[in-house]
C-alpha positions in Angstrom: 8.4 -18.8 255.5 8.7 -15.6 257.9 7.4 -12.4 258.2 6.7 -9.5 260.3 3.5 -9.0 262.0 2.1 -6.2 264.1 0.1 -7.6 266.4 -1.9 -4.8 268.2 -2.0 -1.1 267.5 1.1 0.6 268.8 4.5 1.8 268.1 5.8 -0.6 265.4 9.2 -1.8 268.1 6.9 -2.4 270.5 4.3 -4.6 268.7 6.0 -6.3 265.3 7.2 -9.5 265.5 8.9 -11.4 263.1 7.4 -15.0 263.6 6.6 -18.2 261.1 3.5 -18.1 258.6 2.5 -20.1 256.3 2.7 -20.2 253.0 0.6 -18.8 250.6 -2.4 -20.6 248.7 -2.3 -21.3 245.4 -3.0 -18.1 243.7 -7.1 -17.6 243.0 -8.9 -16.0 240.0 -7.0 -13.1 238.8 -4.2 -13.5 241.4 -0.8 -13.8 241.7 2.2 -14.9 243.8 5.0 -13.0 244.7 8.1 -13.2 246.2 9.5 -10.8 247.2 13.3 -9.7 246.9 13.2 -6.3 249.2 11.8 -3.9 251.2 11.6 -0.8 253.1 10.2 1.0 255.8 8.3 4.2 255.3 6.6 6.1 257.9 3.1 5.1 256.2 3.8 1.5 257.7 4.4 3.3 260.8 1.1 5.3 261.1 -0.4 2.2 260.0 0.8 0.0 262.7 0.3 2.7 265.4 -4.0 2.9 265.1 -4.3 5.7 263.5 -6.2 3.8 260.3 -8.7 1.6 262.7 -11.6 1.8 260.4 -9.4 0.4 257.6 -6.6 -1.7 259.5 -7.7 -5.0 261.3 -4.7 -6.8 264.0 -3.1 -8.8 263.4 -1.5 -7.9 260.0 1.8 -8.2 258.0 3.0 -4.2 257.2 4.6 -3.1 254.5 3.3 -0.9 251.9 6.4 -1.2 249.7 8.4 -3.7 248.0 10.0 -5.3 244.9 9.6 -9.1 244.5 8.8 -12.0 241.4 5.8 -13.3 240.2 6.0 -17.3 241.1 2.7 -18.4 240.2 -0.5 -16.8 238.4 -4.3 -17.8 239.0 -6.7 -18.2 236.7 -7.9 -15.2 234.4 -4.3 -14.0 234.6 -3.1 -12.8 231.2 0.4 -14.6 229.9 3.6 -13.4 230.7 3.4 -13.1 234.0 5.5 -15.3 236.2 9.0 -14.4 236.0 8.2 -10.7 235.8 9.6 -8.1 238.3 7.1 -6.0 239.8 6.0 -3.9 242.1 3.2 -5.2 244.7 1.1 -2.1 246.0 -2.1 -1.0 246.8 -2.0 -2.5 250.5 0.3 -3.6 253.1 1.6 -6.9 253.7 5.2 -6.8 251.8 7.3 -7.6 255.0 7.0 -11.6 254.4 8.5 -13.5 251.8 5.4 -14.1 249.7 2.2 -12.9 249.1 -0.8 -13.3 247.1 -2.4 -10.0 245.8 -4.4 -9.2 242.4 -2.3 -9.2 239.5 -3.9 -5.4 238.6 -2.3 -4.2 242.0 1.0 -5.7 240.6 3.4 -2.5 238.5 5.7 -4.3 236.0 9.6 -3.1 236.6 11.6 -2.3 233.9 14.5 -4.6 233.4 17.1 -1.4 233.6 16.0 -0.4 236.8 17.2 -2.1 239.6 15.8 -3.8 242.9 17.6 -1.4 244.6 15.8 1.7 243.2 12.7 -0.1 242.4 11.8 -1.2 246.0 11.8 2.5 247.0 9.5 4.1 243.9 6.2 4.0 245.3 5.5 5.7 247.7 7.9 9.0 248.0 8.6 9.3 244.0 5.3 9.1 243.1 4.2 11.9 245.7 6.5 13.8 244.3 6.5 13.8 240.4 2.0 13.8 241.1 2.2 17.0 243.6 4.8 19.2 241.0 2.8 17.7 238.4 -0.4 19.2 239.9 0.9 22.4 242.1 3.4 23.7 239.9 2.7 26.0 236.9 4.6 28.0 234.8 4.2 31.1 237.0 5.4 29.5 240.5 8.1 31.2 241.1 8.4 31.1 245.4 8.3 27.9 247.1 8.6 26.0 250.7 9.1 22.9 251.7 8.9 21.4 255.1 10.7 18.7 256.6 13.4 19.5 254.1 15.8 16.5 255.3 13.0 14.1 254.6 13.7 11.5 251.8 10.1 13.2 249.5 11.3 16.5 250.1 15.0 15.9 248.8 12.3 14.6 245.5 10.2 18.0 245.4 13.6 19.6 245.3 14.9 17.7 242.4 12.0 17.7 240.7 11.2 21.6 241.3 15.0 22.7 239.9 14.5 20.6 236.8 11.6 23.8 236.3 14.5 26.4 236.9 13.0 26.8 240.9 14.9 26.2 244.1 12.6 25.8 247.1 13.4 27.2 250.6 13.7 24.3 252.8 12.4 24.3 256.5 14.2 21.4 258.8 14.1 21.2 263.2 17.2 22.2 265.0 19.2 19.9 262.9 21.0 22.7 260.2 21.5 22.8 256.6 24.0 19.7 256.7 20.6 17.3 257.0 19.7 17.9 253.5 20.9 15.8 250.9 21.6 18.2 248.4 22.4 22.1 249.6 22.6 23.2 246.0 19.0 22.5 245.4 18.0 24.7 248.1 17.7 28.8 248.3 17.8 28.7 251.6 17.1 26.1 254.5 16.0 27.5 257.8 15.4 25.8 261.2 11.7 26.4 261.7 12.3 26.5 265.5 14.4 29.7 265.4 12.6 32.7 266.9 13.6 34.7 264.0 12.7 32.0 261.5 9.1 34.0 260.1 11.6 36.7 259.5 14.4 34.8 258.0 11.7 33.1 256.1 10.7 36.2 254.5 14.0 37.0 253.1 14.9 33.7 251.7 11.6 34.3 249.5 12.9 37.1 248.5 9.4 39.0 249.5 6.6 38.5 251.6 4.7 35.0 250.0 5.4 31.7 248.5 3.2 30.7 245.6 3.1 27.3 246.9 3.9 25.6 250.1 4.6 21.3 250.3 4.0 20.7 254.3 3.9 16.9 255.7 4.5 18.0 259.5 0.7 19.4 260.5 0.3 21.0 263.6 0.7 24.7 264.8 3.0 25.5 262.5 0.7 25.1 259.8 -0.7 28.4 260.6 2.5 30.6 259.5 2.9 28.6 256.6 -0.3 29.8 255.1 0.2 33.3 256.1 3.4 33.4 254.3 1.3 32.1 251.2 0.1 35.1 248.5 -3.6 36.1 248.0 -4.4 32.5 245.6 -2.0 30.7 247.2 -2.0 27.2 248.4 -0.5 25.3 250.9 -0.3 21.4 249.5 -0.9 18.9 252.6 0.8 15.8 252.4 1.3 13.8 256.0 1.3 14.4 259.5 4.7 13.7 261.1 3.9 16.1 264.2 0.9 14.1 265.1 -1.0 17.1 265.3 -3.7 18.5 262.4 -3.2 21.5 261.0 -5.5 24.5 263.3 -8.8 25.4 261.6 -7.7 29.0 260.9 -5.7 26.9 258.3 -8.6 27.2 255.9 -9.9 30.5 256.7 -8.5 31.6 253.6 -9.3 35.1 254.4 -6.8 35.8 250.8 -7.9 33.5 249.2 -5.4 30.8 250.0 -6.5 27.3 249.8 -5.2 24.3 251.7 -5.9 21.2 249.2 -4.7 17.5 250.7 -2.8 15.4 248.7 -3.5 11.3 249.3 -1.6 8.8 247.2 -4.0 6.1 248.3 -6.8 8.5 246.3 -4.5 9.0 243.5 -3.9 5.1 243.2 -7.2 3.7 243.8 -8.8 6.2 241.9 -8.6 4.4 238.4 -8.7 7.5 236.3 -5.0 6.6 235.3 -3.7 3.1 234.8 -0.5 2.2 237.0 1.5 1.9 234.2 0.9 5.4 233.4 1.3 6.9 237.0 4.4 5.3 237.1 6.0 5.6 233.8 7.7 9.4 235.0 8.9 7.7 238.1 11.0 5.1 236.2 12.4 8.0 233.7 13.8 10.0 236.7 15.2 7.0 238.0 17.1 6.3 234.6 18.3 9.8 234.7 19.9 9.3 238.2 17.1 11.4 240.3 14.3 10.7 243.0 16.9 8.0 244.5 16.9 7.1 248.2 19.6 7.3 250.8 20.1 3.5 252.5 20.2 3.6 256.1 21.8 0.1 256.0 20.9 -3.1 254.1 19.2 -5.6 256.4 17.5 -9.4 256.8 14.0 -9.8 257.1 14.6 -11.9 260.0 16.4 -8.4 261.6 13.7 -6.0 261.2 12.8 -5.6 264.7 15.9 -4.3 265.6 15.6 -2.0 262.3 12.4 -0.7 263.7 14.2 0.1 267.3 17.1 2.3 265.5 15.0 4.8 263.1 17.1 6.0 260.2 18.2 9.6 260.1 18.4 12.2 257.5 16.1 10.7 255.4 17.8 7.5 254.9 15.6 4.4 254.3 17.0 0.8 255.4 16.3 -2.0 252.5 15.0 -5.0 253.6 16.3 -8.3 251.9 14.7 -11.5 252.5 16.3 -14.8 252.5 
């Protein structure tokens, strides 16, 4: 079979190649084999493959933190009923080959009306989003920003926050309101480059502060977003697309603002809540026609190296079929 390996640390078109493995084992105690049907590329796979994990990442390794595939074969201790199920293989990396062995608890059962097409992408952005409103958003939020509004997640907070009668101002980087996949969800989306932006910021809120604010960029920038916050306000950390960590005057909190991170890997490894149950919300928005991604293309396994050379824009996600 093939898959894609990263062989050092390093940007993922530099260092991922797709190259011959073999297969898997049969399946050991409380394992199972999938194969898998599709895939994606988020920029978690990305971070992954560039270092920035070392403590938890050993080269070489196959990527892929999501994925959609079909139980083939089940190890001993496995309870009945599970070969020929649909599911979702998560919890670690390695769902850019054709098959894989993983425990069957790390494996989410698909429901059959959803299909691999929505399935593939309901990990990792979805279930940010529905566990951040979930946990953020109260009946008294009334003002709140998102960063990196184009993004595939924050298209999700959006949805998700107008189903609670709320539309978010939206802050995107030089590329205008058209990046965003739905304008009508939006009060307002600024370019959070513009000179004027803290101003025009201000007015889109309608006041001074935002109750909330949902930031996965980092860096300087961080530091306006928490001033804009009321006294008790928090600003909801989520990922680090600038590279740089937020500035320690952050979490001064001089007003009582908070900065809280939010970690799907802590939500998922925690245990408190069984899968099932995490994901159960996820599956209903995606009956009802929400938290759906944009394709940037449908693509071979055998062609993700030129995938990885020609990023997707506006929040478009390329699916990943294998043979």
């Amino acid at each position: 079979m093939i898959g894609a390996v990263a062989t050092t640390p390093g940007p993922a078109a530099d260092v991922v190649r797709i190259t011959d493995l073999a297969e898997p084992p049969p399946p050991g105690p409380g394992e199972v084999r999938v194969r898998l049907a599709a895939s994606t590329v988020n920029p978690s796979d990305l971070v992954t493959v560039s270092g920035a994990y070392g403590s938890r990442t050993a080269f070489p390794f196959v990527p892929g933190f999501e994925g959609v595939g079909v139980v083939t074969a089940a190890g001993p201790g496995v309870r009945g009923g599970m070969v020929g199920r649909r599911v979702l293989p998560i919890g670690s990396a390695g769902n850019w080959q054709e098959a894989r062995n993983l425990s069957a608890d790390w494996c989410v059962a698909v429901p059959d009306d959803i299909a691999d097409r929505d399935a593939c992408f309901a990990y990792i952005n979805p279930l940010t989003a529905v566990a951040m409103v979930d946990r953020h958003i109260t009946g008294g939020t009334r003002a709140v920003v998102v960063d990196a509004a184009a993004s595939t997640i924050a298209g999700h907070l959006a949805e998700l926050l107008r189903l609670r009668g709320i539309a978010p101002v939206g802050l995107v980087r030089g590329s205008g309101t058209g990046a965003v996949a739905d304008p009508s969800a939006w009060a307002a989306v600024l370019d959070a480059e513009d000179p004027d932006a803290p101003a025009r910021l201000r007015e889109a809120l309608g006041g001074p502060t935002a109750d909330v604010v949902f930031d996965c960029v980092g860096g300087p920038g961080g530091v306006h977003l928490t001033k804009v916050l009321r006294p008790g306000g928090v600003l909801v950390h989520y990922g680090l697309l600038s590279g740089v960590p937020l500035p320690a005057a952050c979490f001064a909190g001089d007003r009582g603002t908070r900065v809280e991170m939010f970690r799907l890997r802590d939500l998922v490894h925690s245990g408190r809540t069984p899968l099932a149950d995490l994901f159960r919300p996820v599956f209903g928005h995606l009956r009802q026609g929400r938290l759906r991604t944009r394709l940037g293309g449908s693509h071979r396994l055998g062609d993700l190296e030129a995938v990885l050379g020609s990023p997707g824009r506006g929040g478009a996600k390329p699916l990943i079929t294998f043979p």
